[in-house]
SERO-4910 file (N, C-alpha, C, O; in steps of 0.05 Angstrom, whole numbers):
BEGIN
 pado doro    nc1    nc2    nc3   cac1   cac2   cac3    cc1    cc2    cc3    oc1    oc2    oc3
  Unk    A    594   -140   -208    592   -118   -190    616   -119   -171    619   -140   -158
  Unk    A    633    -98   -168    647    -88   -151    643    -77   -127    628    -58   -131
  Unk    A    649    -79   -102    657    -57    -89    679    -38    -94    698    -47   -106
  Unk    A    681    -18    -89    694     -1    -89    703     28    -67    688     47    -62
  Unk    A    726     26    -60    738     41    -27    727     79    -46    742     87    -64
  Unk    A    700     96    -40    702    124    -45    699    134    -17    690    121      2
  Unk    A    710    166    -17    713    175      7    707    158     33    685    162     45
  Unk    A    718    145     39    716    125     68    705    108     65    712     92     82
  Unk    A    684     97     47    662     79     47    662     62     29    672     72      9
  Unk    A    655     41     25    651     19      5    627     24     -8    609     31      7
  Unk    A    622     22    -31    607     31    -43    602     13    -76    617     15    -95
  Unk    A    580     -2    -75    577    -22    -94    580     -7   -122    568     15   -124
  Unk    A    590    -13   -138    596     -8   -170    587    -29   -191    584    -53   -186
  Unk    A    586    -22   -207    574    -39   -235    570    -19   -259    566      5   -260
  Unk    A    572    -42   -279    581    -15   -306    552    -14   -316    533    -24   -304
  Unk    A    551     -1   -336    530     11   -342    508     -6   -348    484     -4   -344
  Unk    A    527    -32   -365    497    -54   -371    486    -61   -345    461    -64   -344
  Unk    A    500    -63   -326    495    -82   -307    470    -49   -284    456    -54   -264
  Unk    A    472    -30   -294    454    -18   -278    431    -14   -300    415      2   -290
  Unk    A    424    -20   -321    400    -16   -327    389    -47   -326    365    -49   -324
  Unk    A    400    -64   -327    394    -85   -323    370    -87   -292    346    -93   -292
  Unk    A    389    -78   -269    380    -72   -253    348    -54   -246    328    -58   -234
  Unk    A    359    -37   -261    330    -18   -265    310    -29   -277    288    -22   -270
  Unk    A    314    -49   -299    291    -65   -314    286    -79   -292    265    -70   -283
  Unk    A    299   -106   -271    290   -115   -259    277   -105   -236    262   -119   -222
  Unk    A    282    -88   -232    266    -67   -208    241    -55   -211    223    -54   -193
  Unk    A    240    -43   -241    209    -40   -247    190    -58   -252    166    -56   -251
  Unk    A    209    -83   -261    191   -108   -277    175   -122   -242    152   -119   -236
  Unk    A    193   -132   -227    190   -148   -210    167   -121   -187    145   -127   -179
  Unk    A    181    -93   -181    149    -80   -164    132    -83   -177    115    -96   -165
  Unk    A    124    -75   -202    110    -75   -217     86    -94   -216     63    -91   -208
  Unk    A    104   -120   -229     87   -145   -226     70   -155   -198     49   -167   -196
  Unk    A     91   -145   -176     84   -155   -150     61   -131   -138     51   -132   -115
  Unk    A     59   -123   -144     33    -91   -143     11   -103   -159    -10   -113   -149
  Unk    A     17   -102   -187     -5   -116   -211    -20   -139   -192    -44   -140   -189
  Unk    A     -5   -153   -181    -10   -187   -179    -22   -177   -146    -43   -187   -138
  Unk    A    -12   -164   -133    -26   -162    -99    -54   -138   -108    -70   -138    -90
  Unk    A    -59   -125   -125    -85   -111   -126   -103   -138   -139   -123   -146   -127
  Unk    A    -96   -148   -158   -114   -170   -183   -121   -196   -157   -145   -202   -154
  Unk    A   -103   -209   -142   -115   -218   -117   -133   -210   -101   -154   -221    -98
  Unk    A   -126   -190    -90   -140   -173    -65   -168   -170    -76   -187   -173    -61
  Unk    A   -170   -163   -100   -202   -149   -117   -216   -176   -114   -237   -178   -102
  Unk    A   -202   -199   -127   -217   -215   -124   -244   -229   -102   -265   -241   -105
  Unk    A   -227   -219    -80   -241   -234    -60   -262   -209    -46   -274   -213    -25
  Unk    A   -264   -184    -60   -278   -158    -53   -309   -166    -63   -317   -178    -84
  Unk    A   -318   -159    -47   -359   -168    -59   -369   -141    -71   -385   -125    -60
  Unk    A   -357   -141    -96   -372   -118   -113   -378   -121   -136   -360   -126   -152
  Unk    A   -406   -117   -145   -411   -123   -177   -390   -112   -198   -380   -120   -219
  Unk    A   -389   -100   -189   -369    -70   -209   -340    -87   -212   -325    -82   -231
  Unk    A   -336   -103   -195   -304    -99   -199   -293   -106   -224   -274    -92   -233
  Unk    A   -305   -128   -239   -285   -128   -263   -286   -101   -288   -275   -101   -310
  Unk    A   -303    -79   -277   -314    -47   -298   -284    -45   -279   -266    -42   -296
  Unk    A   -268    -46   -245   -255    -32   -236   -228    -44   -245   -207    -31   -244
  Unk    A   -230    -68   -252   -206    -80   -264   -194    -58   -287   -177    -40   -288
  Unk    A   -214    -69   -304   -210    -59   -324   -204    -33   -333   -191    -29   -354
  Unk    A   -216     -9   -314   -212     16   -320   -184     23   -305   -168     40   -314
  Unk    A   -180      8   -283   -147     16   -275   -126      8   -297   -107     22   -303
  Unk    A   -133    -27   -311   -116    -25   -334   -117     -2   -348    -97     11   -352
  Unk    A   -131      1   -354   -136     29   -377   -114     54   -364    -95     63   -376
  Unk    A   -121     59   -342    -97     83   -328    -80     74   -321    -62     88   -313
  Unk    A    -78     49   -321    -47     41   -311    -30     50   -348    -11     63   -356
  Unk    A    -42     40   -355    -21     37   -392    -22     76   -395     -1     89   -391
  Unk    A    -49     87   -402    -45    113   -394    -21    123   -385     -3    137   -396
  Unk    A    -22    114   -364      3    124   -337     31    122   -350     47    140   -354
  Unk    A     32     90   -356     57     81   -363     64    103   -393     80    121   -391
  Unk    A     53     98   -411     57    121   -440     57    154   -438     65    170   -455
  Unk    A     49    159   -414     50    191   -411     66    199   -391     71    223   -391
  Unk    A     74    190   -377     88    194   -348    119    179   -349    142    186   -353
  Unk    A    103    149   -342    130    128   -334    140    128   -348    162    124   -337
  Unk    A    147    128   -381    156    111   -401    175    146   -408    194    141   -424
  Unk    A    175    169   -403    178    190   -398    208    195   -382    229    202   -391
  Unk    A    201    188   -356    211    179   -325    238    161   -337    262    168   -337
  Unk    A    226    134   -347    247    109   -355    274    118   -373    297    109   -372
  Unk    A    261    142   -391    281    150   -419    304    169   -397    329    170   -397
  Unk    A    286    183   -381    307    209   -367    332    195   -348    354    205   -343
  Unk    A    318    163   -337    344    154   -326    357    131   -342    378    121   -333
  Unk    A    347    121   -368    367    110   -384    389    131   -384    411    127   -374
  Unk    A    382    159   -397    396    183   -399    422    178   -379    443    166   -383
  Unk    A    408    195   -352    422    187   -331    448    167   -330    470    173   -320
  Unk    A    442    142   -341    455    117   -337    475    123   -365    496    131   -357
  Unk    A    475    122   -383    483    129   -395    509    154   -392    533    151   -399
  Unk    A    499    175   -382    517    199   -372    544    190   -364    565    199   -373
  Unk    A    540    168   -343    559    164   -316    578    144   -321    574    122   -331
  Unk    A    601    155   -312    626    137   -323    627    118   -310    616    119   -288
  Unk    A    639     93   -320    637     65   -315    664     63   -301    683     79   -305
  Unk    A    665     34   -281    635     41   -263    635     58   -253    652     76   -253
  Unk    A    604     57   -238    594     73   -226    576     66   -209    564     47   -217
  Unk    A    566     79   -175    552     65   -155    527     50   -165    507     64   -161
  Unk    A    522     31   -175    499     10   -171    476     28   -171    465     33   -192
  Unk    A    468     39   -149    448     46   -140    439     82   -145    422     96   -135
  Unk    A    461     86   -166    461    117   -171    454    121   -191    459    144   -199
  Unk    A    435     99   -214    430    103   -234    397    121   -238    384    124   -258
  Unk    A    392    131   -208    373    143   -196    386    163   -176    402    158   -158
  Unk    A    374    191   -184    382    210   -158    371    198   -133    354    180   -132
  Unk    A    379    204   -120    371    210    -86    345    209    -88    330    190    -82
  Unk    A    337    238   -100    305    251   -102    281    231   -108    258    229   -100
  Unk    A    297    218   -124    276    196   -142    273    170   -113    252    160   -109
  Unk    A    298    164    -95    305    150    -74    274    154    -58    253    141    -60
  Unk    A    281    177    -44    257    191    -29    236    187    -37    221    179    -19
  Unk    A    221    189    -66    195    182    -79    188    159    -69    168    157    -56
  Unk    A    205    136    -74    201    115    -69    191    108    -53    173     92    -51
  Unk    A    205    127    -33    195    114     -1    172    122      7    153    110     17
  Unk    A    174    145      2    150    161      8    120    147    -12     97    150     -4
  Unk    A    124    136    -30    106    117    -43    100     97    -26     76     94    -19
  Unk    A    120     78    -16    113     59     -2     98     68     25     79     57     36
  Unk    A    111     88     32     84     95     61     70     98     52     53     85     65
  Unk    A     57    110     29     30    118     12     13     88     13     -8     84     25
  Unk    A     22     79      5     21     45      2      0     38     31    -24     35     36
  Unk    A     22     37     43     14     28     70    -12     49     83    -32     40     94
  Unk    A     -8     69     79    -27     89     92    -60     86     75    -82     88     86
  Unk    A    -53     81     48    -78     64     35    -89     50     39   -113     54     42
  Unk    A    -74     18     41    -77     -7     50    -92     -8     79    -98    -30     88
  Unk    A    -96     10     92    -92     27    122   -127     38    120   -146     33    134
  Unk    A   -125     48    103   -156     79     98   -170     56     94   -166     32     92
  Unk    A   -200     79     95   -219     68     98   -231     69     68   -255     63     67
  Unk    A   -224     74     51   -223     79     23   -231     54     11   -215     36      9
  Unk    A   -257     53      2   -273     21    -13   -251     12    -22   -234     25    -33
  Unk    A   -248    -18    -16   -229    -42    -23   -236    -40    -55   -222    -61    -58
  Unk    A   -242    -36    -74   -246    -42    -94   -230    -23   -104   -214    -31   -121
  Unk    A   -231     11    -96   -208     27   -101   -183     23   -100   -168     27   -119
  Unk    A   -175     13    -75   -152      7    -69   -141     -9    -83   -120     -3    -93
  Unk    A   -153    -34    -88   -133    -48   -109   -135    -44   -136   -123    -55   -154
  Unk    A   -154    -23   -139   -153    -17   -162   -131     -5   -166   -121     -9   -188
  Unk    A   -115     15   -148   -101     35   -154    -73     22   -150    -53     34   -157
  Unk    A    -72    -12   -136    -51    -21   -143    -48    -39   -169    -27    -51   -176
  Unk    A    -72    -37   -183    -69    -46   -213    -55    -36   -231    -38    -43   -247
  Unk    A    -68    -13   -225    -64     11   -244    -31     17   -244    -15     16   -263
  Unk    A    -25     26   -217      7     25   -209     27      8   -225     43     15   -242
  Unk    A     19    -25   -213     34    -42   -224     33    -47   -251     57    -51   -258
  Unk    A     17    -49   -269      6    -46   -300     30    -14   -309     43    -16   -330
  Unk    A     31     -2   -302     44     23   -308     77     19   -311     92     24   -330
  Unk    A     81      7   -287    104     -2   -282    112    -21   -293    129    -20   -310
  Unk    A    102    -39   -286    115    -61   -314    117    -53   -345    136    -59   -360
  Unk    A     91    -36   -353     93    -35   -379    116    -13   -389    127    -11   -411
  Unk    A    120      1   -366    144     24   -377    172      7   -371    194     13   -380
  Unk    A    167    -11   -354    203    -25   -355    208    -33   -381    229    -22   -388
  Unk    A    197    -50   -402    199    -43   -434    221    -31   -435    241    -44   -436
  Unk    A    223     -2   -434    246     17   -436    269      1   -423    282     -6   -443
  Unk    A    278     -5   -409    296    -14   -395    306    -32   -409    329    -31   -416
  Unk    A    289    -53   -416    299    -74   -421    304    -77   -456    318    -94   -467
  Unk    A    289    -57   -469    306    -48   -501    338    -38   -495    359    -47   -504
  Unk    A    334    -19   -481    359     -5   -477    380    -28   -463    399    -30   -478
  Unk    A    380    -46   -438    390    -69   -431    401    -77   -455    423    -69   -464
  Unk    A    378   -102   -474    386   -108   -498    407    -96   -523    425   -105   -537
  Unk    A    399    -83   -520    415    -64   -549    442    -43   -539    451    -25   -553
  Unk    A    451    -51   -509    475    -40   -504    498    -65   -501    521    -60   -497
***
């Protein structure tokens, strides 16, 4: 990875392997760390149900990942692919997609926050993280085989 002097600013660069690489490790590692902070959190929740709630968020998390994410992953291999080498690090994602992010993570927090049965909640970071990991896959074929 480079820096690089564009209009006034330094601006990190890396060629194309080195940004899906990136992107695999980005989905792999939230992913996992979402999977792994809901599958904790449930644990210690006093509800008969929870492992029916485990289990059915796995179920929509993979759902998620095969209909949505895995969808999402191909449009910014695409992306990454497009963009001449190098190219900013961190541009192998629009802006737009930037903003989601964030606006997820307040989601996050504003959840973590509600009064919304603890058994939901981490369910819905199962489901999340299970999604996410399973669609980085994409990344990391595409990584591989470039």
């Amino acid at each position: 990875m480079l820096a690089q002097k564009q209009k006034g600013k330094f601006t990190p660069v890396a060629c194309l392997k080195t940004q899906l690489l990136t992107a695999a490790i980005m989905w792999s590692v939230v992913g996992l760390f979402l999977f792994c902070r809901g599958l904790f959190n449930i644990i210690f929740v006093h509800d008969p149900y929870k492992p029916i709630w485990v289990i059915v968020a796995l179920a929509a998390g993979l759902i998620k990942a095969k209909v949505v994410l895995e969808k999402t992953a191909l449009k910014i291999v695409s992306r990454i692919s497009s963009r001449p080498e190098p190219s900013c690090l961190f541009g192998f994602m629009p802006v737009k997609s930037w903003l989601l992010i964030a606006g997820m993570i307040f989601l996050g927090v504003v959840l973590r926050k509600s009064p919304l049965d603890r058994s939901l909640v981490w369910s819905i970071y199962i489901a999340i993280g299970a999604a996410l990991f399973a669609s980085s896959r994409i990344f990391w074929i595409k990584w591989k085989d470039s």
